[in-house]
LOPA-894398 format. One record per atom (N, C-alpha, C): residue in one letter; x, y, z. Coordinates in steps of 0.2 Angstrom, whole numbers, plus 5000, padded with zeros to 4 digits. Layout:
% residues N
AXYZ ...
% end
This chain:
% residues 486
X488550445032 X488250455039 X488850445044 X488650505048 X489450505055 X489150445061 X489550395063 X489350385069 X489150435075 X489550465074 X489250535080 X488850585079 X488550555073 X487850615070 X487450605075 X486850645073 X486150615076 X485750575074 X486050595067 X485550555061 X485650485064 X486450445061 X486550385066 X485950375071 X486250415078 X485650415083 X485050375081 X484850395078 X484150365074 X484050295069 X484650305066 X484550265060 X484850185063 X485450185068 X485450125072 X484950105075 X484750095080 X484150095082 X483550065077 X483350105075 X483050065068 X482750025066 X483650015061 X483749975060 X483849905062 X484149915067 X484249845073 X483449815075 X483049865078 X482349835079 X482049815072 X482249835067 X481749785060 X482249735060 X482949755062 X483249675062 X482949615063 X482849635070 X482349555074 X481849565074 X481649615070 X480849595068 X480749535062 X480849565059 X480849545050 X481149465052 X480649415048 X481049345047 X481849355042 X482049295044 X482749295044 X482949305036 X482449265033 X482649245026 X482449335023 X482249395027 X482249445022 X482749495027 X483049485031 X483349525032 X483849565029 X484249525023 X484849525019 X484649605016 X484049595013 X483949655010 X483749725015 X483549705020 X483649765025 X484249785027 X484649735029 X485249775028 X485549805023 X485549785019 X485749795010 X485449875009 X485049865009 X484449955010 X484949985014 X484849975018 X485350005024 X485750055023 X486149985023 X487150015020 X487050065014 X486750045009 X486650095004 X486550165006 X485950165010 X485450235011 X486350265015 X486450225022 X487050235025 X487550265020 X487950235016 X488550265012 X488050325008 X487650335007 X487250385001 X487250435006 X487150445012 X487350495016 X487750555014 X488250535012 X488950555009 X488850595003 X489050534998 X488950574989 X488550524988 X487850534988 X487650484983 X487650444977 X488050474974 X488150454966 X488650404966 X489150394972 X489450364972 X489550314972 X488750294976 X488650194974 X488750204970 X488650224963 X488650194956 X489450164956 X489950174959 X490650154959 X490550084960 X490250084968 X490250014971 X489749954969 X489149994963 X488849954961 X489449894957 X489749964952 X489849944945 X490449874948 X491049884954 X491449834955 X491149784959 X490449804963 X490249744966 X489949664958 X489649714952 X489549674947 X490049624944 X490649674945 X491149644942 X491549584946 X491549594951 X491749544957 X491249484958 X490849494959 X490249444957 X490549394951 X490349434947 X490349374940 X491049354941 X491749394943 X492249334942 X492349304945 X492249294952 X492149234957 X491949184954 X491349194950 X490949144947 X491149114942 X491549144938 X492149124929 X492549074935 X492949114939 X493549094942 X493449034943 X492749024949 X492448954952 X492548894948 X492048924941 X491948874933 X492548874930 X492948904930 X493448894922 X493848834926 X494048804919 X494348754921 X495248744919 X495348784917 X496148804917 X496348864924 X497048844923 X497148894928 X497448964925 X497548934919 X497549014915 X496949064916 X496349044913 X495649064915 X495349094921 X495849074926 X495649094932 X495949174934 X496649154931 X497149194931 X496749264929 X496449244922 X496049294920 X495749344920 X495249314924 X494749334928 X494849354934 X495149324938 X495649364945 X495949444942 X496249434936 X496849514934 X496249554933 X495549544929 X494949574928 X494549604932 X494649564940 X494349584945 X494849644945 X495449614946 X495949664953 X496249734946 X495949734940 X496049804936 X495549824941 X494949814938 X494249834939 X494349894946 X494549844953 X494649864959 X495049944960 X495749914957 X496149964957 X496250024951 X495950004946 X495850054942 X495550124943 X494950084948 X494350144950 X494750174958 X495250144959 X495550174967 X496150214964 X496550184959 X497050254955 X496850284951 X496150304949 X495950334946 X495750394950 X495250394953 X494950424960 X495650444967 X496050424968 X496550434973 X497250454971 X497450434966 X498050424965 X498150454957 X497750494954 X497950524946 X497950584948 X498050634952 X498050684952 X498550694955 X498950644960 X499550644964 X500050644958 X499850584954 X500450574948 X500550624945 X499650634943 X500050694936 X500350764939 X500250774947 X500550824948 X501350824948 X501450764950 X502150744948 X502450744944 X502050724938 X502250724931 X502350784926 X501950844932 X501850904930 X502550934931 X502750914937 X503350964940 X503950924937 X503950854936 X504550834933 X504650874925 X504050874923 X504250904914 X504350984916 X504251014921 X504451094921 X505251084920 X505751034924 X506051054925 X506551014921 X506350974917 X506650964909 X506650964904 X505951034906 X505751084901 X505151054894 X504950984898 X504550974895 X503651004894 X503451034888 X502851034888 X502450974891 X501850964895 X501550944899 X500750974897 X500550954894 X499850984895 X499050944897 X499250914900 X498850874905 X498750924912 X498050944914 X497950954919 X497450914925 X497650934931 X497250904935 X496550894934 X496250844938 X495550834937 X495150844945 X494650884943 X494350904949 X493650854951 X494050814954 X493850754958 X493850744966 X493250704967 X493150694976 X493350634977 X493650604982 X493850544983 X493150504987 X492850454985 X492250414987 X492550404996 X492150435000 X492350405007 X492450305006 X493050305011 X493150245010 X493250205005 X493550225000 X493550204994 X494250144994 X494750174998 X495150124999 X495150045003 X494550075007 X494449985012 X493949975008 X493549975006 X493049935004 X493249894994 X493649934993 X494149894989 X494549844990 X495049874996 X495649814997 X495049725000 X494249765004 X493849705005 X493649654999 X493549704993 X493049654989 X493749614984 X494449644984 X495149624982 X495249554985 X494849554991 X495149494995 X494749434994 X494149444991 X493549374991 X493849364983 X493949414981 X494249364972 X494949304971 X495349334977 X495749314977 X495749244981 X495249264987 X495249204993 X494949134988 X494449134983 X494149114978 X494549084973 X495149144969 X495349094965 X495949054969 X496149064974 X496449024979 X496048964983 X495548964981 X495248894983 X494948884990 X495248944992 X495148945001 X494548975003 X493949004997 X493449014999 X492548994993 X492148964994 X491748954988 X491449014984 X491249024978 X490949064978 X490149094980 X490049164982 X489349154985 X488949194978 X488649124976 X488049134971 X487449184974 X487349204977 X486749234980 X487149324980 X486849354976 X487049434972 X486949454979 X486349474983 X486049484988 X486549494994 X486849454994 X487249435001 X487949434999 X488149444992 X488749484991 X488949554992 X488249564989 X488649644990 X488349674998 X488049635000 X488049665008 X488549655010 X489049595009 X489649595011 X490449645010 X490049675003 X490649725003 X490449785005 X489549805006 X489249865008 X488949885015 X489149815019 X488849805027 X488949875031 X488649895034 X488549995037 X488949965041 X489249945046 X489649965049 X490249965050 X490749935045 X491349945042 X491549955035 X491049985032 X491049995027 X491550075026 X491750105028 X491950145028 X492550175030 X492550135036 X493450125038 X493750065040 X493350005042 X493449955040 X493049945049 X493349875052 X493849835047 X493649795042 X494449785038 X494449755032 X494349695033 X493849645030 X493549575033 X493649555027 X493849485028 X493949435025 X493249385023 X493149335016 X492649315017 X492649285020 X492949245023 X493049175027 X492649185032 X492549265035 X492249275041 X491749305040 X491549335036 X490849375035 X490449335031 X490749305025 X489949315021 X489549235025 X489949185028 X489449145033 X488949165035 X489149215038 X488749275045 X488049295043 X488049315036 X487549345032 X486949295030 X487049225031 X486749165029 X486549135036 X486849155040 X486549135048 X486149165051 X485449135055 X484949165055 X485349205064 X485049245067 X485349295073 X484849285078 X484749265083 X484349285087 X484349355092 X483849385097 X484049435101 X484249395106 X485049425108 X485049395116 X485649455119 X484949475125 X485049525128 X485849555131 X486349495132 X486949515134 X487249555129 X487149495124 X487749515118 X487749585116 X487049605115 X486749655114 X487149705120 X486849705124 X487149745130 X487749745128 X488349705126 X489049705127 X489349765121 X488749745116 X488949775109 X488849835112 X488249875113 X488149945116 X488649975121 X489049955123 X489449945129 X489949985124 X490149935121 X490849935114 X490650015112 X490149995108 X489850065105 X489950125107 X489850145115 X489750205119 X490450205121 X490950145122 X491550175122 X491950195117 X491850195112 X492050205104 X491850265103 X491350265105 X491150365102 X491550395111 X491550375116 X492050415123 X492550415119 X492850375116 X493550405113 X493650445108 X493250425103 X493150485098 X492950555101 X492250555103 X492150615106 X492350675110 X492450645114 X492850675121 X493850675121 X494050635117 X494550625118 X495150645111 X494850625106 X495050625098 X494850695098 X494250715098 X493950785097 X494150845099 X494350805107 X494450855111 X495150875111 X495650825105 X496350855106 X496650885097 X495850885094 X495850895087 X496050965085 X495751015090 X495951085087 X496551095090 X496951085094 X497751085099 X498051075092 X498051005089 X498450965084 X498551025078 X497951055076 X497751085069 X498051135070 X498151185077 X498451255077 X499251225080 X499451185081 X500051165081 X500351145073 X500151105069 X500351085062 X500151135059 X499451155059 X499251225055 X499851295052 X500251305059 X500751365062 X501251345064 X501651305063 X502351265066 X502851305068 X502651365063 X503451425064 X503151465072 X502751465072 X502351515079 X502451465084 X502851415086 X502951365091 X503551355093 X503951325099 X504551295101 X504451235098 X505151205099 X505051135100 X504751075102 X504851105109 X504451065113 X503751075115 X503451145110 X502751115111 X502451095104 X502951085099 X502851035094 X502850975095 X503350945099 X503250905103 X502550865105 X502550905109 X501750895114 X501250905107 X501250945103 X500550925097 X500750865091 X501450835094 X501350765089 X501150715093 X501250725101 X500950675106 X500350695105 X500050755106 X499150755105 X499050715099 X499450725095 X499050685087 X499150625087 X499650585090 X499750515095 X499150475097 X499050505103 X498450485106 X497750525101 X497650575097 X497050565092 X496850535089 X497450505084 X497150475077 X497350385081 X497250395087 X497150305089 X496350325093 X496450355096 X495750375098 X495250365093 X495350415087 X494750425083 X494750365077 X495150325078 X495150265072 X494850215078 X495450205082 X495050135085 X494450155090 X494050215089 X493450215092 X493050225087 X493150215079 X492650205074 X492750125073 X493250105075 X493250025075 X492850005081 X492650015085 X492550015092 X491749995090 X491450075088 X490850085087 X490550035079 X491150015074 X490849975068 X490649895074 X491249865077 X491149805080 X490549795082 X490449855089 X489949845093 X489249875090 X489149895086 X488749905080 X488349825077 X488849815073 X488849745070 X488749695078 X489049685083 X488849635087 X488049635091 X487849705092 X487049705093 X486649675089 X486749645081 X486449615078 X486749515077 X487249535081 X487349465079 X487849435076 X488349505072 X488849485069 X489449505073 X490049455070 X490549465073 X491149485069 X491249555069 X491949595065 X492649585068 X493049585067 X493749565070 X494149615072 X494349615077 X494549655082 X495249695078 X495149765078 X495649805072 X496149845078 X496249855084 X496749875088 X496649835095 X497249825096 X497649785104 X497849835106 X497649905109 X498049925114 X498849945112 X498849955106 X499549965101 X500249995105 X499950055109 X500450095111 X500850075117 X500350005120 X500849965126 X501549895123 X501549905115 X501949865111 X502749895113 X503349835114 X503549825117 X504249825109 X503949835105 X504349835098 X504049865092 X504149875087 X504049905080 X503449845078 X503749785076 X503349725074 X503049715079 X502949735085 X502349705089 X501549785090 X501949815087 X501649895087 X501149875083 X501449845077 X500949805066 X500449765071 X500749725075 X500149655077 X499549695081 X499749745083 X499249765086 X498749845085 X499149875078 X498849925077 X498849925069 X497849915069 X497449905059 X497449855059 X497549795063 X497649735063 X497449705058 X496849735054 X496349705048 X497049715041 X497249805041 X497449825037 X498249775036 X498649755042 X499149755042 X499249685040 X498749645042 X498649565040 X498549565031 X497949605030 X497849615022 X498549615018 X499149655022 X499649665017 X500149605018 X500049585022 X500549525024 X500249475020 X499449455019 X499449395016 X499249385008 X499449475007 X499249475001 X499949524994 X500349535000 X500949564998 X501649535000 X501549535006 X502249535011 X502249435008 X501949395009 X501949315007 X502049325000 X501749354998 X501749324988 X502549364988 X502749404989 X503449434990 X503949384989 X503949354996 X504349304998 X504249305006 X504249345009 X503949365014 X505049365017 X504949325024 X505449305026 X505749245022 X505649195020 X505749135017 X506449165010 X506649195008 X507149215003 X507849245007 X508249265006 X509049285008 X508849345013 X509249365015 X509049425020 X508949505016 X509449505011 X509249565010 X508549565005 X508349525003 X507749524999 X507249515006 X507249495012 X506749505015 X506549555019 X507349605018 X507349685020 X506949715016 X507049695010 X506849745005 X506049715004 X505749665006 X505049645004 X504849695011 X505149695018 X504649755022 X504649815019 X505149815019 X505149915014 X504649925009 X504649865005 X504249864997 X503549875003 X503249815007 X502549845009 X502449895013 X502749925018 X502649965022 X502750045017 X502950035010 X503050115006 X502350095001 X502150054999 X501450024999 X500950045002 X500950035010 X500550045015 X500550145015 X500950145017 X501150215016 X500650255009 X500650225005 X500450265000 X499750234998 X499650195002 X498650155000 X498450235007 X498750245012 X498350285013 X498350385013 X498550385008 X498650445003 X499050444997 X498850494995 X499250504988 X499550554989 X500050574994 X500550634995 X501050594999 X501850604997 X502450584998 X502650595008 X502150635009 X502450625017 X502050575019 X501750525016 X501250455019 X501750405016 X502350385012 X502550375008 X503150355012 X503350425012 X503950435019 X503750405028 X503250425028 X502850375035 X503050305035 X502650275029 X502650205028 X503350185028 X503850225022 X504750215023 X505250205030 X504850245033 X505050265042 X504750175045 X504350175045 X504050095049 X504550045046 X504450035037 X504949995039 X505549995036 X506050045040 X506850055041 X506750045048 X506150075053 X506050045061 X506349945060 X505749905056 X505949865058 X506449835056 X506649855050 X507349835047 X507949835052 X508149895056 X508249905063 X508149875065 X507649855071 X507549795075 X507549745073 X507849715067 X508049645067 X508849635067 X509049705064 X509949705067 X509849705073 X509549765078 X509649775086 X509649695089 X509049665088 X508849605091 X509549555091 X509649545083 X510349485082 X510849535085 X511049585087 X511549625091 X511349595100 X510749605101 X510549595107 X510849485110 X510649465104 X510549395105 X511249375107 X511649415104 X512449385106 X512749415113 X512349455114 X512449475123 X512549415127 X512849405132 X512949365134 X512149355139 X511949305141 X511149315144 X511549335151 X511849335156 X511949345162 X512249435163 X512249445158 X512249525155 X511649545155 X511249525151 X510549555148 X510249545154 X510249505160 X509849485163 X510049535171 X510649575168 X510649635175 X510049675175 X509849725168 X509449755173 X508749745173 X508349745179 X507749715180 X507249725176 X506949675174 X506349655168 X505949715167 X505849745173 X505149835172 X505449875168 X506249865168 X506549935168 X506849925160 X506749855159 X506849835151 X506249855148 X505549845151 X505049825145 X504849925148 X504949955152 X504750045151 X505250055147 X505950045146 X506450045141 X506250075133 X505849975131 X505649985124 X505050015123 X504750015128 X504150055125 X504150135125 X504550145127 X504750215126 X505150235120 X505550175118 X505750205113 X505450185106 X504750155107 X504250115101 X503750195102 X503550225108 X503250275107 X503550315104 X504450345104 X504750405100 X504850375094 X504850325093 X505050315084 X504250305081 X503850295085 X503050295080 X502950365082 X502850405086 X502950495087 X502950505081 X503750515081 X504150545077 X503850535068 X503550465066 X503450425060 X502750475059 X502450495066 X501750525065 X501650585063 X502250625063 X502450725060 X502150695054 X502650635049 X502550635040 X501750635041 X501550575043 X500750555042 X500450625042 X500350665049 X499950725051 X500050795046 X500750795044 X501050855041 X500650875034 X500550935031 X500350925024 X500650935020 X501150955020 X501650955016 X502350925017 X503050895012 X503550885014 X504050935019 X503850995017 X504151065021 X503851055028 X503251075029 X503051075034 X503351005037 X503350945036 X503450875041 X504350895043 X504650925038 X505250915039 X505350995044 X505151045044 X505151095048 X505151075056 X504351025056 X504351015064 X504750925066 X504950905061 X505350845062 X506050895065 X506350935063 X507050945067 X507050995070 X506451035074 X506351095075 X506151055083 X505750995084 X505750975089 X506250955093 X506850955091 X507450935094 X507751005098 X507451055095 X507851135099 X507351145105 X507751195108 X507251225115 X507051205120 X507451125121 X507251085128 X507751095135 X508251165133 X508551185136 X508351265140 X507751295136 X507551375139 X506751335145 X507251365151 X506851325156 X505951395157 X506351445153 X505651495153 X505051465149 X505351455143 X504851425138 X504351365139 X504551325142 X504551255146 X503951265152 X504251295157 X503851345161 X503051375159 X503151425155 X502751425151 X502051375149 X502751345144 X502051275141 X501651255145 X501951235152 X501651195157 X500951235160 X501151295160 X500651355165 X499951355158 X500151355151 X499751355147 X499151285146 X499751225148 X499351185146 X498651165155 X499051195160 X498651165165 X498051225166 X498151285160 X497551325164 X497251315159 X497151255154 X496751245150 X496351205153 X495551225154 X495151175156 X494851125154 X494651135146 X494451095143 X494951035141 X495651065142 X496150995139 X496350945148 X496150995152 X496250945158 X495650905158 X495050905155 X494450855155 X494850805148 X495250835147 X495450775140 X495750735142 X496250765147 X496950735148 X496550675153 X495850695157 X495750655163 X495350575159 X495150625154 X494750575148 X495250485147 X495850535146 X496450485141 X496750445146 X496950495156 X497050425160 X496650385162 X495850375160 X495450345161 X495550265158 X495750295149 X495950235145 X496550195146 X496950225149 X497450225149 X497650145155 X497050185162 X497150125166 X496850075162 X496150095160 X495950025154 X496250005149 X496650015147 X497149965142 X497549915147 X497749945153 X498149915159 X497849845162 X497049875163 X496649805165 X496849785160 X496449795152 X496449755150 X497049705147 X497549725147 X498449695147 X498149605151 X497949625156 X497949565161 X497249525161 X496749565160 X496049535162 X495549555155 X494949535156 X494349545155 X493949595157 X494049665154 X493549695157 X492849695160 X492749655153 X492049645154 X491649595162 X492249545160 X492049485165 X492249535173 X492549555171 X492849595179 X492149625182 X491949685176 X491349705178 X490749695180 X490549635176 X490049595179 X490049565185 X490649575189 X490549535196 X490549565200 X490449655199 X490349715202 X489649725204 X489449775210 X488749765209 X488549825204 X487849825202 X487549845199 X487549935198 X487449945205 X487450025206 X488050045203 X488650005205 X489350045201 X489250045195 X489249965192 X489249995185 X488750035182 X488250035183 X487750095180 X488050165182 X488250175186 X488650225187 X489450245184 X489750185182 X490050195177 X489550215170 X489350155168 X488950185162 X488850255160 X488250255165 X488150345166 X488550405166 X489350385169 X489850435169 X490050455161 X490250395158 X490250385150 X489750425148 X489050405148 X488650445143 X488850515144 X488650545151 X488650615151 X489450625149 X489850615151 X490550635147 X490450635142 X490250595135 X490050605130 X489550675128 X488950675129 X488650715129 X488950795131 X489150805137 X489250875138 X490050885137 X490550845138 X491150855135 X491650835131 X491050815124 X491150765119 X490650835114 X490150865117 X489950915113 X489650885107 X489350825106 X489150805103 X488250825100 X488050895105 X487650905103 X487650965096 X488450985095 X488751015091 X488650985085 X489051005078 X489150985072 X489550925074 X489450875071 X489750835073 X490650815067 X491050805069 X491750785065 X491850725062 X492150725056 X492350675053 X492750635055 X493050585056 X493450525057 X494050545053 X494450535057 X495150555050 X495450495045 X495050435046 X495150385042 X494650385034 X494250415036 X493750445030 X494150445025 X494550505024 X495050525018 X495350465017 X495350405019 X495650365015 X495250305010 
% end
């Protein structure tokens, strides 16, 4: 089920009202209902996947809890995390290999007689994995107890409003939440709603509205200059932030109308003033998961330099490849981090600058500096992700370097893009967020607004909704999220 369905429409709503209807002690399975009916939206059959790892996860928690060696533990944890990842490279990742394996034997003339398998990937099949990976672990780590109650486990892995692209939650934060009773209180509620309608504004109107530009641009690379290959890695820049952290937006504010509190998966990424401050603030769920579950057990920073270079590489070609099974996601990932491997030279080149040097040119003109050049080297990182093939990424990766010199072509672009009406309702969409990530840098939006009178803000509000509605086209077929596929 799409947040920006109708179905949704309905089915939130609901929901929520049998929420605070229903006594506390039976709500677990109203949700639980839910999420199910929720994810069956999709493929139905595919609970059965989450059924069969929620079982499995359950009971090791519980071995791991009970055993009394820490071999036993070990055991039951490897048991858990086959189980996990068996079902995520079996379904994601076998058709990638064997195509691999196909082309490697052609060309050492090996017979190969293994064919692909014609398989769907379960929507969100990778977050809701790397979530239930983390409660076995947090468990036989000691840092979380097990929850004996079936009920309120697998709501934890199956809860509807992150279930699908995250975020990826930790027990420590969730499965409390499921065991606390929620009252209505009218704010919270309003604030979540708030979240919510701005999460489907950016989705809608702004991710949507720069989605077919992206597609006839990567679609056709060779029918374009450079520089407006350019411009459609910048639309896909601002889309797939748009459409991710406005389904993070609407999962939050979703979950906080009833009570729950999900953790915030982007800080305004694009205002980051470095590569490492880009990670702290963009999938904040995904990039934490990898650091306290790969990047530390590694070695993290704590070992010699070049094994600390090589532990970001080793996670960031990881990260890369959890979200796809094709080598320009692989490549993405390898780009982020040689980015920071870089910024740890540049920095220690920086440090030995004398300060009375560093400190000529003025601080505005430093920090528009870096973030100009955190925006072209994650641009540039975002051709691999968007591209479908390695030809194509490497086509418009050296193709946008030509034609910044034909002042016709340029001219042109410009006349195209400004007698496009529907992209100037886009562009006006995106400056709108744009100031607001600006307040937000400094302030509280929320608290700002509240001390405004009431006609504005309703009249804010209501600008929102109708932008949604009439130029979000949400009365149309509604569009997938592009984090789905993962």
């Amino acid at each position: 089920m799409l947040f920006n369905s109708f179905q949704f429409a309905v089915f939130f709503p609901v929901v929520s009202i049998l929420y605070f209807l229903l006594p506390h002690k039976h709500r677990w399975w109203l949700l639980l209902g839910a999420s199910a009916y929720f994810y069956m939206a999709f493929v139905p059959s595919y609970i059965l996947i989450l059924g069969v790892t929620i079982v499995v996860d359950y009971l090791a928690g519980i071995w791991i809890e009970e055993a009394k060696s820490s071999r036993r533990k070990k055991t039951y944890l490897l048991m858990s995390l086959i189980a996990n990842i068996g079902f995520l490279a079996f379904f994601k990742y076998f058709n990638f290999l064997n195509s691999n394996i196909t082309s490697l034997a052609e060309v050492i003339g090996w017979n190969y007689p293994v064919n692909n398998l014609n398989i769907i990937l379960p929507i969100g099949l990778s977050f809701h994995t790397f979530q239930a990976m983390s409660y076995t672990i947090e468990v036989f780590r000691g840092h979380q107890k097990t929850e004996r109650h079936f009920g309120i486990y697998a709501l934890y892995v199956l809860f509807y409003p992150q279930l699908v692209a995250g975020p990826i939650e930790r027990p420590q934060n969730m499965l409390h939440q499921f065991h606390e009773e929620h009252y209505f209180d009218y704010q919270r509620v309003a604030d979540g709603l708030k979240l919510m309608a701005w999460g489907l504004f950016k989705k809608v109107v702004i991710a949507d509205g720069l989605a077919s530009l992206v597609k006839q641009y990567y679609g056709n690379p060779q029918g374009f200059s450079g520089p407006e290959l350019a411009l459609g890695t910048a639309y896909f820049a601002v889309q797939i932030f748009c459409d991710f952290s406005g389904y993070s937006d609407i999962a939050i504010g979703a979950a906080q109308v009833m009570g729950f509190k999900l953790m915030v998966n982007f800080k305004r990424p694009y205002l980051a003033l470095s590569i490492s401050e880009f990670w702290k603030r963009w999938h904040i769920s995904l990039s934490t998961w990898f650091r306290d579950y790969l990047y530390i057990p590694l070695g993290g920073n704590r070992v010699p330099q070049w094994r600390w270079q090589l532990n970001l590489l080793i996670v960031f070609l990881v990260s890369g490849l959890w979200h796809g099974a094709n080598w320009t996601y692989v490549i993405w990932g390898g780009l982020h981090g040689l980015y920071l491997i870089l910024e740890i030279k540049a920095q220690r080149i920086w440090d030995a600058i004398p300060e009375k040097i560093r400190a000529i040119p003025p601080a505005w003109m430093l920090r528009l500096l870096q973030r100009i050049i955190v925006l072209s080297l994650v641009g540039y990182a975002w051709i691999f992700f968007r591209a479908e093939s390695l030809e194509t990424a490497w086509y418009i990766g050296t193709k946008i370097f030509t034609g910044w010199t034909d002042g016709a072509s340029l001219l042109k672009l410009t006349r195209a893009t400004f007698n496009n009406y529907e992209l100037l309702i886009t562009f006006a969409a995106i400056l709108v967020m744009a100031i607001v990530h600006q307040f937000q840098e400094r302030v509280s939006l929320r608290a700002m607004l509240a001390q405004k009178p009431a006609v504005l803000r309703w009249a804010l509000y209501i600008g929102i909704l109708v932008c949604i509605l009439i130029f979000g086209k949400i009365y149309s077929a509604p569009t997938d999220f592009i984090y789905f596929q993962f």
